[in-house]
N, C-alpha and C positions, 0 to 999 in steps of 0.2 A: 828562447823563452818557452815557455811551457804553455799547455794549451790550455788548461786550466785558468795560469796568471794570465793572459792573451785573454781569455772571455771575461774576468775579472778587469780586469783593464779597462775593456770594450763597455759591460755593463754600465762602468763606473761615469766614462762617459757621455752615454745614453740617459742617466741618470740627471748631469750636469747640463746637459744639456736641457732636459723637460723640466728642470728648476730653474735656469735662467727665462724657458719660456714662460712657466707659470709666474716668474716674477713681472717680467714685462706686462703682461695680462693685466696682472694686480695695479698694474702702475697706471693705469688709464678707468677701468673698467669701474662700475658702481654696480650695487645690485639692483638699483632700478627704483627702491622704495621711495626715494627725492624724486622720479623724474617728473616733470611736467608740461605740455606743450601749451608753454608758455611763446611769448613773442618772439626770442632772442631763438628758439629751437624753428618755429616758421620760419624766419629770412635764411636763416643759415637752409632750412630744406628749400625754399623757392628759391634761392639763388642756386644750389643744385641742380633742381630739375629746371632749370632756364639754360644754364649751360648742354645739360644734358638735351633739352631740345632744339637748341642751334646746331650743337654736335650731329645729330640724327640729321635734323634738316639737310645739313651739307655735306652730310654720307650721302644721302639718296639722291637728291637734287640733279648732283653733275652725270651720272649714272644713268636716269633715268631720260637724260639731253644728250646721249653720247648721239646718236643717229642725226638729230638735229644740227650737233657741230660739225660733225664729217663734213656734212653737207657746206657749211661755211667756208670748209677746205680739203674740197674735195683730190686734191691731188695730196694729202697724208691721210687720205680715209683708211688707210692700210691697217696705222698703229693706232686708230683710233678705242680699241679694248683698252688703251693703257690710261683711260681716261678715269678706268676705274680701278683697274689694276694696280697703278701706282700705288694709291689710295688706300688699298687693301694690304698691298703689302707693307708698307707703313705701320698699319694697324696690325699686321700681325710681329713685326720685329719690336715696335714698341712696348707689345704689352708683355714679351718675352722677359724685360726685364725694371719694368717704371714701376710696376706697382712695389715691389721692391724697395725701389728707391727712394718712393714714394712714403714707403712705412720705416723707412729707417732716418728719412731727411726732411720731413713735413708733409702738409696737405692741401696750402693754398699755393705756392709756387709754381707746382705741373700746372694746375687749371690756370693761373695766369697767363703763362707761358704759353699754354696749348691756343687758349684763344687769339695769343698776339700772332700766333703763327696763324690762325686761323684764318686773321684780317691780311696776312700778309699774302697767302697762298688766293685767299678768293680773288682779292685787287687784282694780285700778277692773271688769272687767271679772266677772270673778266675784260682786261685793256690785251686779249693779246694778240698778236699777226698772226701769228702759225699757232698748229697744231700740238707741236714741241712745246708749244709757251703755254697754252694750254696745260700739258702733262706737267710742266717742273711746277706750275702753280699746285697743281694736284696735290704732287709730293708733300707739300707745306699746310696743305690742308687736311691730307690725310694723317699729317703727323697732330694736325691742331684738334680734331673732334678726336682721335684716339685720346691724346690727354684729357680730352674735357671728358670720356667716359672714365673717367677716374671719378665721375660723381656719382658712380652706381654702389662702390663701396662706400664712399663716404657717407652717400643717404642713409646707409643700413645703420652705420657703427651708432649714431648720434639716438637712435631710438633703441626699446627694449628690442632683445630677441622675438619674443614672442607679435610682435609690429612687423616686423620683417615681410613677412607674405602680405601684408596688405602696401606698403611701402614701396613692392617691390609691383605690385599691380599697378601703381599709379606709374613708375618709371616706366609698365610695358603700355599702359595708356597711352603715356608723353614719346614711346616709341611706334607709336601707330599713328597717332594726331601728326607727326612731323613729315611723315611721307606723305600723310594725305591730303595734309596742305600747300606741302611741296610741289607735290605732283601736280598738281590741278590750277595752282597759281603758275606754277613755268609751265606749264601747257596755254594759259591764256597770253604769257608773253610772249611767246613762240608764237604762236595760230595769227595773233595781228601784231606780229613783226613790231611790235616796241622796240622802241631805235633804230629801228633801217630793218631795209626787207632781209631776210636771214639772222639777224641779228640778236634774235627776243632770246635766244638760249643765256645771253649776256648778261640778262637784270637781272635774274636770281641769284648769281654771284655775287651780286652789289647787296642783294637783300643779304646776302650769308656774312657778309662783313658786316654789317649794319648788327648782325644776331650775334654776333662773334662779340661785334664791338661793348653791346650791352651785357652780354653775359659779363666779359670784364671786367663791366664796372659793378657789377650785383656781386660777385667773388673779392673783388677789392674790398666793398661796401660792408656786404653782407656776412660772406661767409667768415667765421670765427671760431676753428678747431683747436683742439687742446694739441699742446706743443707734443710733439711724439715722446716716449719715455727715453731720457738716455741716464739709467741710473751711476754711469760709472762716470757721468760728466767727462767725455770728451771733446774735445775739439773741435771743430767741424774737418780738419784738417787731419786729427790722428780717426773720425771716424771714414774720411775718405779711403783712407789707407785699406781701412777691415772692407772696402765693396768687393764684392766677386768679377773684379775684372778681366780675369780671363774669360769668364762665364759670358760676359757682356758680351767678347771680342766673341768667342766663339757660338754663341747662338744668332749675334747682329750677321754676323759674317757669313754662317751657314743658309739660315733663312733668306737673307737678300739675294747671295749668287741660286741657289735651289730654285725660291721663287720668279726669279728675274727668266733662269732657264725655262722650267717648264710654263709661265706664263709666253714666253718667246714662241714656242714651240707652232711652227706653222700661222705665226703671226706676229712678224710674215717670214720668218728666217724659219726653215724647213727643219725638222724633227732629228731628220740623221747626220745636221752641219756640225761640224767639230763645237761651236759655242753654245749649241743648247746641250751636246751629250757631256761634254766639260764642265758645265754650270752646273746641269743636276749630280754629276759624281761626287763633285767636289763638295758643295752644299752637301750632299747625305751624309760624306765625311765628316766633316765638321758640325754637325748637326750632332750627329753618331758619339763625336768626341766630346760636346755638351756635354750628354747624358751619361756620358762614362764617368766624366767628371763632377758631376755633378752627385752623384750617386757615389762614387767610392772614392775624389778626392778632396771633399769637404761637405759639410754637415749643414751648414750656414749658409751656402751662395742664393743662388738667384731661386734654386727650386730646393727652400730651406727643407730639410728634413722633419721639421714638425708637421709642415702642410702632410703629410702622408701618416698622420697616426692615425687617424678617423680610416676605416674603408671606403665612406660616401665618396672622400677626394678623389682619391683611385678611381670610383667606376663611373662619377658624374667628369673626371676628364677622360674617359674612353668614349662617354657617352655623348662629347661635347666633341670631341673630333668625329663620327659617325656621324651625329646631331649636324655638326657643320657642313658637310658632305651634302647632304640633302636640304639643307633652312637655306644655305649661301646659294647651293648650285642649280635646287631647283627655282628658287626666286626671280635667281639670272634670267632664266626662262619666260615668267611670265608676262612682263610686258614689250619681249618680243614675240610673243605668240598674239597678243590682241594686235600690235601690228599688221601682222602676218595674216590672220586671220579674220578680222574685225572693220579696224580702221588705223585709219593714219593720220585722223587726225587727234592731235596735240593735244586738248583739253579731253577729248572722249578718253582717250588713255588713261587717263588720271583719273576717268570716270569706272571704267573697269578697274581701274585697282581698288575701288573703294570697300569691295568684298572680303577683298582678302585684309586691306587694313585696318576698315572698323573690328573684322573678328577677331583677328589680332588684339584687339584691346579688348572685346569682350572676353577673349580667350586670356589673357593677363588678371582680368578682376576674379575672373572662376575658378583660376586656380590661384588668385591670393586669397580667395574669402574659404574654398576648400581647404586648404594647409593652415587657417587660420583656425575653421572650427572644427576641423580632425586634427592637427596637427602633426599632420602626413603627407608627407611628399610623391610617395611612390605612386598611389592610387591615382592622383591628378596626371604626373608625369606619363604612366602607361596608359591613360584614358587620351592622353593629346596623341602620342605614337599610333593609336588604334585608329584614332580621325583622320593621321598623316595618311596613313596603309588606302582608310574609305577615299579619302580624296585626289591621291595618287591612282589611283585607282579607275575613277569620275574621270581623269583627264584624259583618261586613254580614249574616251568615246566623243570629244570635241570634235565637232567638223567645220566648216566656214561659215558663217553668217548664220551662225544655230541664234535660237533664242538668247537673249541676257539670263536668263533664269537657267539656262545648262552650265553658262560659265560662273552663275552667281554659286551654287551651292558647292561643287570642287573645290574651288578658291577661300570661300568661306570656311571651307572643313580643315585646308589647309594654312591657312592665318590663323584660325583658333588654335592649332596645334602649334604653331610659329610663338605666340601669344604665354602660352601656357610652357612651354619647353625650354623656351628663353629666362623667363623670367623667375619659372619656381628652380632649377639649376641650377640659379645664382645662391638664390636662400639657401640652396641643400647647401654648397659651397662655404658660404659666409658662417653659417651655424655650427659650423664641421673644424672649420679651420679657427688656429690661436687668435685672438683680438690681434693682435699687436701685429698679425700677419695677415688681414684679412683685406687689404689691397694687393699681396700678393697672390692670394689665392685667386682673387676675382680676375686675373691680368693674364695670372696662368691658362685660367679657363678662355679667355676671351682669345690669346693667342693660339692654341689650340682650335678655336672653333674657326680661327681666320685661315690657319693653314689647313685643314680638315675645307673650308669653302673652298680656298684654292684651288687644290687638287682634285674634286669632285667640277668645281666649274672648267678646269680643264678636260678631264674624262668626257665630262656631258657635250661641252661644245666640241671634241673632236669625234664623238656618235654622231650630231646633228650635220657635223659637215660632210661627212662621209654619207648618212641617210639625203641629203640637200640634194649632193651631186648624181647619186642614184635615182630618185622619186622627181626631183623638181623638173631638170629640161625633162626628162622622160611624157612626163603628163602632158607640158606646153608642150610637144610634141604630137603625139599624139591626138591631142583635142586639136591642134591647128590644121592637122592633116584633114584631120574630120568635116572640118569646118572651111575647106575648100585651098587650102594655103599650100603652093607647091612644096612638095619635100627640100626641093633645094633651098627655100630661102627658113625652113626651119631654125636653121642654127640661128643667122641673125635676127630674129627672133627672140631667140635664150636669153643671146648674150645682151638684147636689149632688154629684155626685162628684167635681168638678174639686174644689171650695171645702173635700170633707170634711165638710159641713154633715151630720150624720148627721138631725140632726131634720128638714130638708127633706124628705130621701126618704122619711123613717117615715110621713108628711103626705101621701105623693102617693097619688090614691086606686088601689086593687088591684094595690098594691105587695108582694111575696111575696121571703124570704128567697132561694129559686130564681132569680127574676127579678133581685135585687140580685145574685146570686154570675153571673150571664149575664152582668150589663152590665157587672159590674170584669173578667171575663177578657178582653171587647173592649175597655176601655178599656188594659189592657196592650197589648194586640195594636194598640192606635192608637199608644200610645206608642213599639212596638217598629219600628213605620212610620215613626213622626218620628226615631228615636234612629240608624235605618239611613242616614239623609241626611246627619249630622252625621259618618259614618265616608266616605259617599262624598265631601265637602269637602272632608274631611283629607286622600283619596287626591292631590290634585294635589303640594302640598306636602310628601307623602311623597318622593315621585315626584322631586320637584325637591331636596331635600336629599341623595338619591343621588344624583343627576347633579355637584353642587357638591361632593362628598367626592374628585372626580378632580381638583380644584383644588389640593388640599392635596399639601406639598412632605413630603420625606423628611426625620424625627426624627432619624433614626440617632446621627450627628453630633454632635449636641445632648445628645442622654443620657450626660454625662461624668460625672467622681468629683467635682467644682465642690460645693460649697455653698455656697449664695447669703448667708447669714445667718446663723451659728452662735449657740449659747446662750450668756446672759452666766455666763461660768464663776466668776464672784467669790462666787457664791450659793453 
């Protein structure tokens, strides 16, 4: 064939293809001049953002209790990261191919579904004996609030474009309101032991069902989407056939063994054991073989080729994997450092997150009401990265027992940026990509930003443990010798205060309440050595996610009176 008829061919294609999308478009979309927020568009948005903040709530919740449930059983304190782990990884294999599936086979079924699973994972999770029952509850819950963020596209489609950036402020509200209530309520369960001594980590699981349960019923109730376009009236049966199931096999496939490895890695199965270096080869394979295929052996699968005619897509998902590196891995960090540094107790933790949360939401309304009355993404996006760089920054200089107001303004500079980068990247996202694909684009981004947190929380925590093992006994060390403590019984010492072993220490011989209150404020001071290395990491990647925000095109354009998806009004 000729290379001529071969580009002709190829055009012709390309061609059929952007008229099938523009028809789908057509087949949903309005230009706006009918729309009005009437009642019937309320319930269907507050049954969203109700899903959407049970989902949040019990993202964070278990996450922010791992430390507390170790403790409940302390002989699997080992795999206790897979408390959030699991959870994550869920969230990222899911959203690799639901939104998808989501935009070619409805809109109320995922969220159904996600929350029945939601109730099913908290329950199992909440009644359980072991740590293992624990994590498979996880799984089911990590799989339940990923579906229910399928309510972050669907809040957008049902309003004009040009709503979007303010729409999209209240979902980053509802995304700061949900840890900040989270936190601070299972911190009170915990502190006075609600249902038995160790126990209190239990009831906000109960609560997460209860929030699962209601969302439910407000999506059964409530919510009422326009049926997805299928203008060639298929089947449900001949439209199963057209899903990208290799795409599914091989991104599900890649992602879980990759993730499963390097989350393994040194926790607790050792870095160079055949099953962590096997899991990550194999997963970048098949990862590898996605995108090979997905790129050059079909046009339509899981990462449709329309999603990529805009440039925003392209650089708001490079900028969403970077983004995620640093939003996922330096967060990890923060409420083990007020631990470490601060207090241990339960409710005050939840009391230092409040900085970084409320800004979080104020960082979400500044840059929807910015993008609303410039109509400009880039300027808000590269003002949040500039605050990340200030406050990444700020953290370097935390010491033990500093003032609230050292730790208030970092954390605040750094939630504003969280607030603002989260939430207007979605808009760039949603406004860029075809209606009719516009859960797939959002799904795309969000699993990107989960394997981009991934591998950055793995980076950070294996800095932190290598700085831990270097600064921590070193310090205890040292200050015990100073403070009268013979050299030999140093080590038990360490090993008691790293492990908590309180009876260890009480056994070491002319061991003095003085001398224990010496060696825990150097053991802060070791931690607060290790915890400063994990902010200088993150600077590079700050650094580079400002540079990439000059990449991104101008919104203006885009933010029209269009709604993508209107409410079915027969309700």
């Amino acid at each position: 064939m000729s290379t001529d008829k071969s580009m002709s061919i190829q055009h012709e294609m390309i061609e059929d293809v952007a008229f099938k999308s523009d028809h789908l478009d057509d087949a949903l979309a309005s230009d706006g001049t009918d729309f009005k927020w009437d009642f019937q568009v309320l319930t269907n948005l507050i049954a969203l953002f109700f899903t959407f903040f049970a989902s949040t709530f019990m993202l964070v919740v278990p996450s922010s209790a791992i430390g507390f449930i170790e403790e409940a059983f302390p002989s699997q304190a080992g795999i206790g990261i897979w408390i959030a782990s699991s959870s994550i990884v869920m969230n990222c294999v899911l959203n690799a191919f639901i939104g998808k599936v989501s935009d070619d086979f409805g809109r109320k079924w995922p969220l159904l579904l996600g929350m029945a699973l939601g109730v099913a994972g908290t329950l199992i999770s909440s009644r359980a004996k072991s740590l293992t029952t624990v994590i498979a509850g996880q799984v089911l819950n990590g799989s339940g609030w990923s579906l229910g963020y399928l309510a972050i596209p669907y809040v957008q489609e049902v309003v004009p474009k040009s709503k979007r950036p303010i729409i999209m402020a209240l979902v980053g509200v509802v995304s700061g309101l949900a840890p900040l209530v989270g936190g601070i309520i299972s911190g009170a369960f915990i502190k006075h032991n609600v249902g038995g001594v160790g126990q209190g980590w239990r009831v906000p699981f109960y609560l997460g069902a209860g929030l699962y349960a209601l969302s439910f019923l407000a999506v059964l109730f409530f919510y009422h989407p326009q049926a997805r376009p299928n203008p060639q009236k298929l089947t449900i049966a001949q439209r199963l056939r057209q899903v990208d199931w290799l795409g599914i096999f091989l991104v599900t496939a890649g992602l879980v063994i990759f993730l499963v490895g390097i989350e393994s890695g040194d926790n607790p199965t050792p870095w160079k054991s055949a099953r962590v270096i096997v899991c990550i080869i194999v997963g970048v394979i098949l990862i590898t073989a996605f995108g090979i295929w997905e790129w050059k052996g079909t046009t339509t699968g899981l990462l449709s080729h329309d999603l990529f005619v805009h440039p925003n897509f392209k650089y708001a998902s490079i900028l969403t994997v970077v983004g995620g590196i640093i939003l996922f891995g330096g967060q990890a960090f923060l409420p083990q450092e007020v631990i470490y540094l601060y207090t241990h107790d339960a409710v005050l933790t939840g009391v230092y997150a409040l900085p970084f949360n409320v800004a979080s939401m104020i960082g979400a309304i500044v840059g929807g009401i910015w993008m609303t009355k410039s109509g400009e993404a880039k300027p808000a996006i590269m003002f949040a990265f500039a605050l990340l760089v200030l406050g990444n920054c700020l953290m370097l200089y935390l010491k033990p027992h500093m003032e609230f107001a050292a730790w208030f303004f970092p954390t605040a500079f750094l939630g504003t940026s969280v607030g603002i980068v989260t939430t207007m990247l979605i808009v760039v996202v949603t406004i860029c990509t075809p209606n009719h694909l516009i859960a797939a684009g959002v799904s795309v981004i969000a699993s990107t930003r989960a394997l981009g947190g991934s591998v950055g929380t793995v980076i950070f925590s294996q800095i932190f443990a290598a700085k831990v093992k270097k600064y921590v006994p070193a310090a205890i060390a040292t200050a015990a010798v100073k403070a009268g403590l013979a050299p030999a019984a140093v080590p038990l010492l360490v090993d008691g205060l790293l492990t908590g072993n309180v009876t260890m220490i009480e056994m070491i011989p002319g061991i003095t309440p003085t001398l224990i209150g010496v060696a825990s404020e150097a053991m802060s001071v070791g931690y607060a050595e290790a915890f400063r290395y994990v902010w200088y990491s993150l600077l590079p990647f700050s650094a580079l996610s400002l540079a990439l925000c000059f990449l991104l095109k101008s919104t203006k354009a885009q933010l029209t009176a269009q709604v993508a998806a209107g409410v079915d009004r027969s309700h």
